[in-house]
C-alpha positions as CSV (number, residue, x, y, z in Angstrom):
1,X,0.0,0.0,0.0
2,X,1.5,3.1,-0.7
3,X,1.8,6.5,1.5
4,X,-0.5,8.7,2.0
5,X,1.7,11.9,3.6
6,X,-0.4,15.2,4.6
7,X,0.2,18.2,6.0
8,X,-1.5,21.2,8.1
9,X,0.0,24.4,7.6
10,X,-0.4,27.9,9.3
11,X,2.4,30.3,8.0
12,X,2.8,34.4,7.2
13,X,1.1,33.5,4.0
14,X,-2.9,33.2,5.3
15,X,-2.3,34.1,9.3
16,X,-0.9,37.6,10.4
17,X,1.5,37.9,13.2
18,X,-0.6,38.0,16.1
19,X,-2.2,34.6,15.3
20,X,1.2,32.9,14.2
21,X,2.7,34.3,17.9
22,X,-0.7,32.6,19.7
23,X,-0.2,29.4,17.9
24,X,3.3,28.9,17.9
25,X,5.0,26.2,19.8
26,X,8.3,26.2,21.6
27,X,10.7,22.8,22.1
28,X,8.3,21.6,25.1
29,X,5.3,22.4,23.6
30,X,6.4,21.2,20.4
31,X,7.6,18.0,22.2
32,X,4.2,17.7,24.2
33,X,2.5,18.0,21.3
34,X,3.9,14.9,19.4
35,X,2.9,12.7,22.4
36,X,-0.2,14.3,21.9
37,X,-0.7,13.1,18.3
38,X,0.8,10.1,18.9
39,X,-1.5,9.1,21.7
40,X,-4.6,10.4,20.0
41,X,-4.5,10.0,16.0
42,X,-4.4,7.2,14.2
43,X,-1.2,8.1,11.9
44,X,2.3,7.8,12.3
45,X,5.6,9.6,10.4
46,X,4.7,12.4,12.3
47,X,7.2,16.0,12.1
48,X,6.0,19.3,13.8
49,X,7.6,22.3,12.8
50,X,7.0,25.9,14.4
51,X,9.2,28.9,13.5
52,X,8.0,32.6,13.8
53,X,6.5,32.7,10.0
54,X,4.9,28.5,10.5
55,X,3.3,26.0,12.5
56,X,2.9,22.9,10.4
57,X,2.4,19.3,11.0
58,X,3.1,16.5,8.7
59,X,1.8,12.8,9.4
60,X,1.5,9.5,7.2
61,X,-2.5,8.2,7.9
62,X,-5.5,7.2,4.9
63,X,-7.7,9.8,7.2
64,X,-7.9,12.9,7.2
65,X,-6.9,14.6,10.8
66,X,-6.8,17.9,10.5
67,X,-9.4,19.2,12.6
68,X,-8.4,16.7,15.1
69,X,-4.9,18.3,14.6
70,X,-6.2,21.4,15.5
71,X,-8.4,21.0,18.5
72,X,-5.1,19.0,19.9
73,X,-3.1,22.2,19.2
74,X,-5.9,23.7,21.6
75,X,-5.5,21.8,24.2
76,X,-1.5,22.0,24.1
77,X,-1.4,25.9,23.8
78,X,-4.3,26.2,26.3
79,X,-7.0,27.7,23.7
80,X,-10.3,27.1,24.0
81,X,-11.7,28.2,21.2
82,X,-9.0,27.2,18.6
83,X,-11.4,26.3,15.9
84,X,-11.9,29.6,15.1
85,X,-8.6,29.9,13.4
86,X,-9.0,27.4,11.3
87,X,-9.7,28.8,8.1
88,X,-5.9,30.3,8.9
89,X,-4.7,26.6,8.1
90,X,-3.9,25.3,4.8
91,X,-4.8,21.8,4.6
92,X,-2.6,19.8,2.3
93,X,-4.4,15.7,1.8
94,X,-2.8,14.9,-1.7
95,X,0.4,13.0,-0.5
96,X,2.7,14.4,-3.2
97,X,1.4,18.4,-2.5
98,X,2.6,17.3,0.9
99,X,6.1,16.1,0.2
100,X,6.4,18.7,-2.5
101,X,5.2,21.5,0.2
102,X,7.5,20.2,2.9
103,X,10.3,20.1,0.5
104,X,9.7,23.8,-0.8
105,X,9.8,24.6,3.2
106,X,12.8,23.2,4.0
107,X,14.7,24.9,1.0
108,X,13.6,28.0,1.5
109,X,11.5,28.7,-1.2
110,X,8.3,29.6,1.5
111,X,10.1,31.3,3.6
112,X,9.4,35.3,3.5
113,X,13.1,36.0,2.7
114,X,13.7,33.4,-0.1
115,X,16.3,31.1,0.9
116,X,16.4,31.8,4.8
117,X,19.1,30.0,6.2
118,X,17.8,29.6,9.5
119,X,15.3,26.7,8.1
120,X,16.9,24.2,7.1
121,X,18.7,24.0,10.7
122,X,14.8,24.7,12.1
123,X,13.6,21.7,10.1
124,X,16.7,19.3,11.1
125,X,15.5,20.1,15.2
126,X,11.7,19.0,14.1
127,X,13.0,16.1,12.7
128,X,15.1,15.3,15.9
129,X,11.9,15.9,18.2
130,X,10.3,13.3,15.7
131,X,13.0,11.1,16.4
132,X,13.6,11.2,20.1
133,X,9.6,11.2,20.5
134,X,9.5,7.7,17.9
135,X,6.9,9.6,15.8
136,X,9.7,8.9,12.8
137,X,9.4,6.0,10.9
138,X,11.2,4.4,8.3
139,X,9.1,6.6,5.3
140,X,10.1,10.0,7.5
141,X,13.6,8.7,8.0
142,X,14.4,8.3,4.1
143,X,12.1,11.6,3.2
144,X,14.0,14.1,5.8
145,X,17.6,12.1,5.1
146,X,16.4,12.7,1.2
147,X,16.0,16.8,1.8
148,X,19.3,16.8,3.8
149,X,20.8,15.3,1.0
150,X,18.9,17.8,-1.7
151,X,19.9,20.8,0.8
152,X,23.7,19.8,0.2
153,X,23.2,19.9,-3.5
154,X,21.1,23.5,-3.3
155,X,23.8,25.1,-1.2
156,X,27.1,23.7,-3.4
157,X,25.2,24.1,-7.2
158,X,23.4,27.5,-6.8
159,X,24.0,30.8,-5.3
160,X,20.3,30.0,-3.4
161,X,21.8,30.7,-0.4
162,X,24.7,33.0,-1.0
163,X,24.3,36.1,1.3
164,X,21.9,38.5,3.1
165,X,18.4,38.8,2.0
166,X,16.8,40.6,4.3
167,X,17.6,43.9,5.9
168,X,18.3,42.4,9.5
169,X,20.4,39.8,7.9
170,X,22.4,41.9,6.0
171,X,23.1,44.2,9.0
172,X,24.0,41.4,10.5
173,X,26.3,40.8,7.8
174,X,27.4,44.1,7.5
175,X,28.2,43.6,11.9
176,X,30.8,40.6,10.6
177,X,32.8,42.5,8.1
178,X,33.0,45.7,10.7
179,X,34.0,43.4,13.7
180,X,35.8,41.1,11.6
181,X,39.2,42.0,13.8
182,X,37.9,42.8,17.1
183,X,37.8,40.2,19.6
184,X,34.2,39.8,20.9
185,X,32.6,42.7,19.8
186,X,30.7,45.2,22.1
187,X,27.4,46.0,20.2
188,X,24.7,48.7,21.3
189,X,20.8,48.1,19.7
190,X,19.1,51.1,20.5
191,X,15.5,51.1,19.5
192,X,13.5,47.8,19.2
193,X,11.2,48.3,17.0
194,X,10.2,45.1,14.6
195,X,13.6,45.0,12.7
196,X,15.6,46.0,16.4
197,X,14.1,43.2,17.5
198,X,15.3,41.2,14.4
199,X,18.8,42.0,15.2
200,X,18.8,41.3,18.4
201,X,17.8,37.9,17.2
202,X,19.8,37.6,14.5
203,X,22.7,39.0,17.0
204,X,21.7,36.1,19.0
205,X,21.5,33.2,15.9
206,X,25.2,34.0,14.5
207,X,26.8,34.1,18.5
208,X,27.4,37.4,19.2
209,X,27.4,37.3,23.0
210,X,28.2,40.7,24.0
211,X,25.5,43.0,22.9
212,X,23.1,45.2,24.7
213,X,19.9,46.9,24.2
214,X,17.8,50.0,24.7
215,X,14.5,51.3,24.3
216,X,12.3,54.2,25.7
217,X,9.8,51.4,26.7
218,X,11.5,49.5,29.7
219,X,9.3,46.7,29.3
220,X,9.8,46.0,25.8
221,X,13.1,45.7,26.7
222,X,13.1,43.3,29.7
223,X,11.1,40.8,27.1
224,X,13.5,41.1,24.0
225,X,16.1,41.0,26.5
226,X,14.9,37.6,28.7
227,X,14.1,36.0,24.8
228,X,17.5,36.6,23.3
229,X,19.6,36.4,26.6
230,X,21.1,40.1,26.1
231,X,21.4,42.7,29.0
232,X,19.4,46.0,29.2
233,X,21.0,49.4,29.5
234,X,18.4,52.0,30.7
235,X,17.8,54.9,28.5
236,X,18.9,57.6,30.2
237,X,22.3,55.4,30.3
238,X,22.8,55.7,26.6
239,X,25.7,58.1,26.2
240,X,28.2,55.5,28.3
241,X,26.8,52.5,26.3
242,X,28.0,54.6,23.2
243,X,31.3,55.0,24.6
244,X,31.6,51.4,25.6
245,X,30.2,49.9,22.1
246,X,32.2,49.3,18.9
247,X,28.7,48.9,17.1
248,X,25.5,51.4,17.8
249,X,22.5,49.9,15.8
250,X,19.6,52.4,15.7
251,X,16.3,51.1,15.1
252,X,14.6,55.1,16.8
253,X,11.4,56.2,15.3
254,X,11.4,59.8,15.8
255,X,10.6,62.6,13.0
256,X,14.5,64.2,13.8
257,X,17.8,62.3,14.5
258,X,18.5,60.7,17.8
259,X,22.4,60.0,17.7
260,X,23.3,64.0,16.6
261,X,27.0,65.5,15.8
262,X,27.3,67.2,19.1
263,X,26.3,64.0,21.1
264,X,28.7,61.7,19.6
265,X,31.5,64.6,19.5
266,X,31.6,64.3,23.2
267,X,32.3,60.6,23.1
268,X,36.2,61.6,22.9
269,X,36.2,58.1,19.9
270,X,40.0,56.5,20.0
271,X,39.7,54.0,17.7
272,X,36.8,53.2,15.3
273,X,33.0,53.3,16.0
274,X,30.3,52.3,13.3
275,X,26.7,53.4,13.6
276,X,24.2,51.2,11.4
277,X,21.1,53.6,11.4
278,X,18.1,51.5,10.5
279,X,15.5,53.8,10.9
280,X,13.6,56.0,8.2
281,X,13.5,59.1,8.5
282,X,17.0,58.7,9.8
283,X,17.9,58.5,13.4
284,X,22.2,59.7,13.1
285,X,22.6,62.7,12.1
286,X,24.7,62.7,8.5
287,X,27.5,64.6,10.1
288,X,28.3,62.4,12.9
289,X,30.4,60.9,10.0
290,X,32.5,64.0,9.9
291,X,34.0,63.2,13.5
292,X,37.2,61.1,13.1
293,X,36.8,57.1,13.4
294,X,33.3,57.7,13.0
295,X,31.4,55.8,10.2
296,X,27.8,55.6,9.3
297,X,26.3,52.9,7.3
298,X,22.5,54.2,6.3
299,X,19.1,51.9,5.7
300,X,19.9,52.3,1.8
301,X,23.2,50.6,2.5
302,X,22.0,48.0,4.0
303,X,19.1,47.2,1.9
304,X,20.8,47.3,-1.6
305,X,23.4,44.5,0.1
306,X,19.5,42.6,0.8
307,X,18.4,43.5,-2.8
308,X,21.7,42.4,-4.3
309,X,21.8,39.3,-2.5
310,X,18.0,37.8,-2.9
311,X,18.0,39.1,-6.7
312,X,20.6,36.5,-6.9
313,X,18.8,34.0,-4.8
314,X,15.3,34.8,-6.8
315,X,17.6,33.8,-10.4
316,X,18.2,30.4,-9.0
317,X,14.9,29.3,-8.3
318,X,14.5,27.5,-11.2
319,X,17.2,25.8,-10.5
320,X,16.4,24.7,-6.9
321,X,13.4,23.9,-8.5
322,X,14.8,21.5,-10.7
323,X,17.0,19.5,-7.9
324,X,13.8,19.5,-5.8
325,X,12.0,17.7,-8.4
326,X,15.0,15.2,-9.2
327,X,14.9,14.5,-5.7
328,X,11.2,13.8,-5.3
329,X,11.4,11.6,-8.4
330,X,14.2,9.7,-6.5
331,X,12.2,9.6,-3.5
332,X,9.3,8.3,-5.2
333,X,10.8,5.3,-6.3
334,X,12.2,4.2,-3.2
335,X,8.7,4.9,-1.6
336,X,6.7,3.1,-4.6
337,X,9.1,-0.1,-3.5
338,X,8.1,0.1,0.2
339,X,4.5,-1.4,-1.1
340,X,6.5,-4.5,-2.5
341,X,8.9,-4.8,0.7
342,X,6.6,-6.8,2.9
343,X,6.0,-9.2,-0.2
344,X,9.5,-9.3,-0.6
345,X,10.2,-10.7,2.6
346,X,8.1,-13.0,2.4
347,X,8.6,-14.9,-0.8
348,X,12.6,-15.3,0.6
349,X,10.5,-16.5,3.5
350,X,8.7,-18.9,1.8
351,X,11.8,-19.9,-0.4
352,X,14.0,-20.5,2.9
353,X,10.8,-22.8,4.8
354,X,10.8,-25.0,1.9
355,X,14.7,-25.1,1.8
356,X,15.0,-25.7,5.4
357,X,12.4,-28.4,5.0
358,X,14.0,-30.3,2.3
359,X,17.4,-29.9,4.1
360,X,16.1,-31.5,7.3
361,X,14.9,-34.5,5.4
362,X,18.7,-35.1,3.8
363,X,20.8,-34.1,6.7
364,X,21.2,-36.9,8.9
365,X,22.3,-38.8,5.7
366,X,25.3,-36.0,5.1
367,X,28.3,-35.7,6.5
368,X,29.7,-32.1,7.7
369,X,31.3,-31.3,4.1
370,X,28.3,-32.6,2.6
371,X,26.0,-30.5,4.2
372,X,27.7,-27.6,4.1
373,X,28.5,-27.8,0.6
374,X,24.5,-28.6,-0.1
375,X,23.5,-26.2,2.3
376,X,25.9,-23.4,0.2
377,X,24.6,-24.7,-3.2
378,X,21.0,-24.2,-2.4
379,X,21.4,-20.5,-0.8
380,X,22.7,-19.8,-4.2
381,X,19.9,-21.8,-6.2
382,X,17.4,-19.6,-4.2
383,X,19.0,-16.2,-4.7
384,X,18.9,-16.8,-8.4
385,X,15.4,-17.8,-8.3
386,X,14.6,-15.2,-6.6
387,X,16.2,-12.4,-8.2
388,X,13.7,-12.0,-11.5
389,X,10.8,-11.9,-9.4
390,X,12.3,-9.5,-7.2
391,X,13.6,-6.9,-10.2
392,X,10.2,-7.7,-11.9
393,X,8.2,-6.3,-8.8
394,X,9.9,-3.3,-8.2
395,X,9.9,-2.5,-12.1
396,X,5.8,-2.8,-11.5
397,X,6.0,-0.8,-9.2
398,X,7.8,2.2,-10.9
399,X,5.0,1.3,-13.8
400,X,2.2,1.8,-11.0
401,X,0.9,-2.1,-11.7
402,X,2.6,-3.6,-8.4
403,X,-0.7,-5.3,-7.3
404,X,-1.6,-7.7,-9.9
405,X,2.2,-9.5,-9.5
406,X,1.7,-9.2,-5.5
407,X,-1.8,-10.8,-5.5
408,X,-0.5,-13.4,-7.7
409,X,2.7,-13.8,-6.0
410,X,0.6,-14.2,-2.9
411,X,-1.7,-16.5,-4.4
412,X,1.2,-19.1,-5.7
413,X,3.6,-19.5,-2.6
414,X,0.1,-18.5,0.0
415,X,2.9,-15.7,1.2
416,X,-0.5,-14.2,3.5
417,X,0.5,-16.9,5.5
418,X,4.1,-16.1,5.7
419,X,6.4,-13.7,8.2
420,X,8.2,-11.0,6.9
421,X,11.2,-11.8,8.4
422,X,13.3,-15.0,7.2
423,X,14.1,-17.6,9.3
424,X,10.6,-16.8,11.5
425,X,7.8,-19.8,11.6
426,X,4.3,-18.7,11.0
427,X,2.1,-19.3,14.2
């Protein structure tokens, strides 16, 4: 019988923000929640993924769970009326728009910055909850091994994921190059605003351990602050978190700049200090540039390194496209031969009883080096007679007309009867 792999998907594409942030799932939510499906739906192969953009379940089952799936997903985040949301869900039955869908995911092509590197990493931890939780089985194993491998060939055959693509990446980026001689790196985020607060957690993603943040709303702060394990420096403490950082990120909505000349004159800068002004209108004042060992790097910096980078990301779609669909096709194969596995087994089964059986009745008139030498010669007389019906059923099965040569298979040697595994007598 062959697979039949679907898929439940709330991402950025159907659900805003402030539904994706009520439904998303951390590790022990994300953990509970397999046990969860595993205790209370009939399906197994099962892979939960939840980033900030997605919260998506895949599981292998003839029936369709969904709404079971999402009354579960209730229960684990503590919402009572969950089905409200569910028109927010995509629902994906067809097994191939599943595997294609969780394929497209785990390359990047979904993600709101084409080619996101974080998910590919995101989708390897899912995979591990699967796997420490036993919700993988051999069909997940081979599919997520099969997308690590297709991840390989995406990153060494296309620029797909060559640079930064969005503007908190590529000030990230940007951070690297500046810092690329200093020994842990002192960096200030002042403002936390929604792509502050992307810093701060891209800060956090690429290791950078010594940074600090700031914002007129204390509160705001504490949060980011507790989420990406950085330390808050008060507001009215700016002006000696300047002087202490290498790299002042400003993120400050405000109609005039923030970081002006005469502020950052009085700093009394040694050796160099960047500011990365991220907000529009700007937030440092042009001329701050003017003071020695000052540099300012500007939002339309920044975003032509994101524009260069994903229009070079965007022209190798079709390519990733193209390995995706080589893979699948691969894939495909092996999973079409999984229906012809159990009758497989059982045919060498049935092969080895009548072997063993006809060896008994010659044995105790054999010597050691007779029977051994019998014993070798009708291993080998079974392999070959094997091997034709063997290549002829998994050639079926790439033709879609594997149950005709299974039925009659089962029909001639009564393989229903049979164990899978050789050697074992039927009960």
């Amino acid at each position: 019988m062959l697979q039949n792999f679907k898929a439940i998907s709330l991402s950025y594409k159907k659900a805003p923000l402030d539904i994706r942030e009520l439904i998303a799932l951390d590790e022990p939510s994300c953990r509970l929640f397999l046990q969860t499906l595993k205790n209370f739906i009939q399906a197994s192969d099962i892979l939960v993924l939840s980033t900030c953009n997605r919260t998506e379940v895949y599981y292998n089952s003839d029936t369709d769970h969904s709404a079971e799936i999402v009354k579960l997903l209730g229960i684990t985040k503590g919402i009572e009326n969950i089905s409200q949301y569910f028109d927010f869900f995509t629902i994906l039955t067809e097994h191939d728009d599943a595997v294609q869908h969780l394929f497209d995911v785990s390359m990047g092509l979904e993600s709101q910055v084409v080619g996101d590197m974080q998910i590919s990493n995101q989708v390897k931890t899912a995979y591990q909850w699967s796997a420490d939780n036993e919700t993988a089985g051999p069909f997940l194993h081979r599919l997520m091994h099969t997308i690590f491998f297709t991840n390989k060939r995406v990153v060494q055959e296309t620029s797909f994921r060559d640079g930064a693509a969005s503007t908190s990446y590529a000030a990230i980026e940007l951070i690297e190059e500046l810092t690329a001689d200093i020994t842990d790196p002192s960096i200030l985020v002042v403002g936390l605003g929604e792509i502050g607060a992307d810093v701060c957690r891209n800060l956090k993603d690429q290791g950078f351990k010594n940074v600090k943040i700031s914002n007129r709303t204390q509160a705001k702060a504490k949060a980011l602050a507790e989420e990406c394990q950085m330390e808050v420096l008060p507001f009215e403490r700016i002006v000696q978190g300047m002087k202490e950082a290498d790299v002042i990120i400003s993120s400050v909505a405000r109609e005039t700049p923030f970081f002006t000349k005469e502020m950052v004159k009085r700093l009394d800068v040694l050796t160099f200090k960047f500011f990365i002004d991220l907000s529009v209108p700007r937030s440092v004042e042009p001329e701050v540039e003017s003071i020695p060992g000052v540099l300012v790097y500007n939002i339309d910096t920044i975003q032509n390194k994101a524009s260069e980078a994903l229009q070079r990301r965007i022209n190798s779609v079709p390519k990733v496209k193209e390995i995706i669909a080589e893979s699948i096709e691969q894939f495909n194969d092996w999973s079409k031969e999984m229906m012809v596995s159990p009758t497989i087994h059982r045919l060498k089964n049935a092969l080895e009883t009548i072997r063993q059986e006809e060896m008994a009745r010659y044995m105790k008139k054999l010597g050691p080096k007779e029977t051994k030498l019998v014993d070798s010669i009708t291993k080998s007389m079974m392999q070959k007679i094997i091997k034709l019906p063997v290549l002829q059923l998994k050639a079926a099965c790439k033709r879609g007309e594997a149950e005709t040569l299974i039925d009659l298979l089962n029909d001639l040697f009564n393989l229903e009867n049979q164990p899978e595994e050789a050697g074992q007598k039927s009960e």
